[in-house]
C-alpha positions as CSV (number, residue, x, y, z in Angstrom):
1,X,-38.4,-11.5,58.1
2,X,-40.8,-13.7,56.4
3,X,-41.4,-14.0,52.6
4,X,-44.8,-11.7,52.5
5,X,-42.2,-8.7,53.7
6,X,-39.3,-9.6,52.2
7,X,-41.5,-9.6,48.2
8,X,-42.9,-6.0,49.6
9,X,-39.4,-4.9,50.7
10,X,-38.3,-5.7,47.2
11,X,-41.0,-4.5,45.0
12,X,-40.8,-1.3,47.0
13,X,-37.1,-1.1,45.8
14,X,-38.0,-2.1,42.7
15,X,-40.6,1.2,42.4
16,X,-43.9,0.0,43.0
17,X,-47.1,2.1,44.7
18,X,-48.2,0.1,47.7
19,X,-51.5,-0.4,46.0
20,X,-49.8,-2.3,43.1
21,X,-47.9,-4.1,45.5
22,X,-51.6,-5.4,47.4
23,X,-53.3,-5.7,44.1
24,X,-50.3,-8.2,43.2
25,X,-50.0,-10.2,46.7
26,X,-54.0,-10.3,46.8
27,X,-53.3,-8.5,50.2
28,X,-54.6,-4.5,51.6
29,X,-52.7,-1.6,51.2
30,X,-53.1,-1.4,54.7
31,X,-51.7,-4.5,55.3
32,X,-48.6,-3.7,53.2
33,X,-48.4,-0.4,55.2
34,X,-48.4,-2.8,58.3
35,X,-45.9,-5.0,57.4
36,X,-43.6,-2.1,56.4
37,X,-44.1,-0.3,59.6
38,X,-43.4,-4.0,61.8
39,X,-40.2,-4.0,59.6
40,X,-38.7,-1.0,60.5
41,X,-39.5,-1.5,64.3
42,X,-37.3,-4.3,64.2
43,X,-34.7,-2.5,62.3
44,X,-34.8,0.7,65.2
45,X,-34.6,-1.8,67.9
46,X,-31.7,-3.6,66.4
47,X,-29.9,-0.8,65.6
48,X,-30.7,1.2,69.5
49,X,-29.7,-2.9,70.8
50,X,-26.3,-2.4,69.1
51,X,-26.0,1.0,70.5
52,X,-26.3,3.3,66.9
C-alpha cells in the first residue's frame, strides 16, 4: 500500500467525509473513492489466496 492510501485509510478511521479527505490531499473524491476501492481488491484476493 503506498502512502496516498494508507493517509486515506487512516483519516477514514479517524472519521472524515471523503470530500474532507480530497480537500486535504489536494486530490478528487473520486480519486479517494478509487484508491479505496483498489485497496479492498487487494484485501479480497488475499484473503480468497489464503482460502477465507
Amino acid at each position: 500500500m503506498d502512502r496516498l492510501t494508507l493517509q486515506i485509510v487512516l483519516m477514514k478511521i479517524q472519521g472524515y467525509s471523503t470530500h474532507e479527505i480530497a480537500r486535504y490531499l489536494k486530490i478528487t473524491e473520486k480519486a479517494v473513492y478509487r484508491r479505496m476501492d483498489r485497496l479492498k481488491e487487494k484485501i479480497k484476493k488475499y484473503f480468497n489466496m489464503r482460502g477465507n
